[in-house]
C-alpha positions, -999 to 999 in steps of 0.1 A, spaced: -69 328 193 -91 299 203 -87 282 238 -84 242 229 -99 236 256 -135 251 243 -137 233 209 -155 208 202 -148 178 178 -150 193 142 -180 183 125 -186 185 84 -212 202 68 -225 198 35 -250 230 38 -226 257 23 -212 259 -11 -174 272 -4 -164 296 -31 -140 316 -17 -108 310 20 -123 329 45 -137 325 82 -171 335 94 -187 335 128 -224 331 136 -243 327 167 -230 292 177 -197 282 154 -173 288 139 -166 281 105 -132 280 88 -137 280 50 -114 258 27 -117 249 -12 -132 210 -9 -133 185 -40 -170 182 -24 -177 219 -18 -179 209 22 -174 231 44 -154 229 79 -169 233 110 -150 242 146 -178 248 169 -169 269 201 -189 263 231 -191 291 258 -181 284 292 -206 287 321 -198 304 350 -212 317 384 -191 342 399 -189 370 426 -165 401 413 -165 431 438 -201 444 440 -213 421 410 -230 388 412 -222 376 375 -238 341 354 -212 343 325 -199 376 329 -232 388 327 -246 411 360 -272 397 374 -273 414 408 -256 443 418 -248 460 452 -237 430 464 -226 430 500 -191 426 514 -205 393 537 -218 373 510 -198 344 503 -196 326 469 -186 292 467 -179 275 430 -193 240 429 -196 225 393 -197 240 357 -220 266 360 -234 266 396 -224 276 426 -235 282 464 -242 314 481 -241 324 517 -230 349 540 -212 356 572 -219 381 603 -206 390 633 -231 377 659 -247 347 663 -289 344 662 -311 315 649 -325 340 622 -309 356 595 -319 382 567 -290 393 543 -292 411 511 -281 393 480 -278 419 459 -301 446 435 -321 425 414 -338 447 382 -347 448 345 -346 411 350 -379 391 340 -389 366 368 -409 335 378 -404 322 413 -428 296 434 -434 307 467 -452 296 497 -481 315 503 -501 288 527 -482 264 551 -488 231 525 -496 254 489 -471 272 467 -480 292 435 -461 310 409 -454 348 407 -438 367 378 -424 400 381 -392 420 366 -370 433 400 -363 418 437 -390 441 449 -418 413 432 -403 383 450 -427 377 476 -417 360 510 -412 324 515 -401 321 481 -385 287 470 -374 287 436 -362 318 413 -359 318 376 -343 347 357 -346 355 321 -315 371 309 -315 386 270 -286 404 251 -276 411 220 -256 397 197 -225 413 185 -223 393 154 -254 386 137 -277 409 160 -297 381 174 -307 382 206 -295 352 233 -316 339 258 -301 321 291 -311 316 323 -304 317 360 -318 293 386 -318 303 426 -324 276 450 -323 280 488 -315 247 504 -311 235 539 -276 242 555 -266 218 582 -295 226 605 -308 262 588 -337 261 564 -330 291 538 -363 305 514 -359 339 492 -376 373 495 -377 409 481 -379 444 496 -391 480 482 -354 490 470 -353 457 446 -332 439 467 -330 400 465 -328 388 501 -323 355 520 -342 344 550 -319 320 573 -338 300 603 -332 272 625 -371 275 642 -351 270 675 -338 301 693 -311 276 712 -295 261 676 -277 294 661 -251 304 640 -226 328 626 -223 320 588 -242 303 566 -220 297 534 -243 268 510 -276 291 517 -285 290 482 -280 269 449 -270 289 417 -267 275 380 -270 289 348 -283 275 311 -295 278 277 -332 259 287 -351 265 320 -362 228 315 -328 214 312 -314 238 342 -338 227 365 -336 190 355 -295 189 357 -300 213 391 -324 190 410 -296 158 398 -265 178 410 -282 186 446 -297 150 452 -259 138 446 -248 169 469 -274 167 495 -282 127 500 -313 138 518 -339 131 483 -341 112 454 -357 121 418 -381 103 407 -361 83 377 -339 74 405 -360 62 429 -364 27 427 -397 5 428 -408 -9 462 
């Protein structure tokens, strides 16, 4: 059965010549075959849900693993279609923080890190143990196959640590492929418990699109920068 919810408005599609009732699936749609004076054919196409969700030890971008060995502290919060925050809690308070995420491996890379106080440069890699410190963005390449046509599908998943009230947050890796986040006020006075919007997770189909619609959903969040298209002229 198909969810009305995840249909799209039919479209028509003059590309097959309909000989026979039937109904075919491909990689995108689809298509419920009918007998037209025209030979047209029919067209339902099903659009997949996006998703970012924490279930038990998993760390999941549209039921996919993406990280597993996911701690108990880590605390997922859903924001829009697709994205959501991460964070953690502990039980004492400090002004410096350094949780594990999760395992992080098989998974091609491309992060931008800070390696000098005013310079960052890319770094590509395939597991949590090739994400260097001080790391500010984290782009994941995520391939499967096909069950239908055998093609393989390529999405992606964006990581973005963000400030948190008054808590800076950047990424790191360790030897055992972990994916860790590094918490800090810079004052050992201003301290805190839990930090629960740590880092900004979404998902997509293009890494130029995700980071596009990413940057637009945390300038509305955030308040504290403005895109360029947005900004207006002095």
């Amino acid at each position: 059965m198909i969810c009305p919810s995840l249909i799209t408005p039919l479209q028509l599609s003059s590309s097959f010549s309909i000989q026979n009732k039937g109904i075919f699936f491909s990689k995108e749609c689809l298509f419920i075959n009918k007998t037209w004076k025209h030979s047209m054919c029919l067209s339902l196409k099903v659009s997949v849900a996006r998703s970012i969700t924490k279930e038990g030890n998993f760390l999941k971008a549209n039921n996919k693993n993406v990280l597993t060995n996911v701690p108990d502290n880590v605390v997922l919060t859903p924001w829009t279609d697709g994205s959501a925050f991460v964070g953690a809690t502990w039980d004492e308070q400090s002004s410096r923080h350094v949780f594990n995420l999760g395992v992080l491996q098989e998974a091609r890379l491309l992060c931008l890190y800070r390696f000098k106080l005013w310079w960052m440069i890319p770094r590509i890699g395939n597991s949590g143990s090739d994400v260097p410190i001080e790391t500010q963005m984290l782009l994941l390449e995520s391939k499967e196959r096909a069950t239908i046509d055998n093609e393989e599908l390529v999405s992606y998943v964006l990581f973005l640590p963000v400030l948190d009230g008054e808590f800076r947050s950047s990424l790191q890796g360790n030897s055992a492929k972990e994916l860790q986040v590094c918490v800090e006020s810079g004052d050992p006075a201003v301290v805190t418990s839990e930090s629960l919007k740590a880092v900004f997770v979404n998902s997509g189909n293009s890494p130029f699109d995700l980071v596009k619609e990413s940057m637009k959903i945390l300038e509305k969040h955030m308040g504290t920068f403005s895109l360029r298209e947005t900004k207006k002229a002095s």
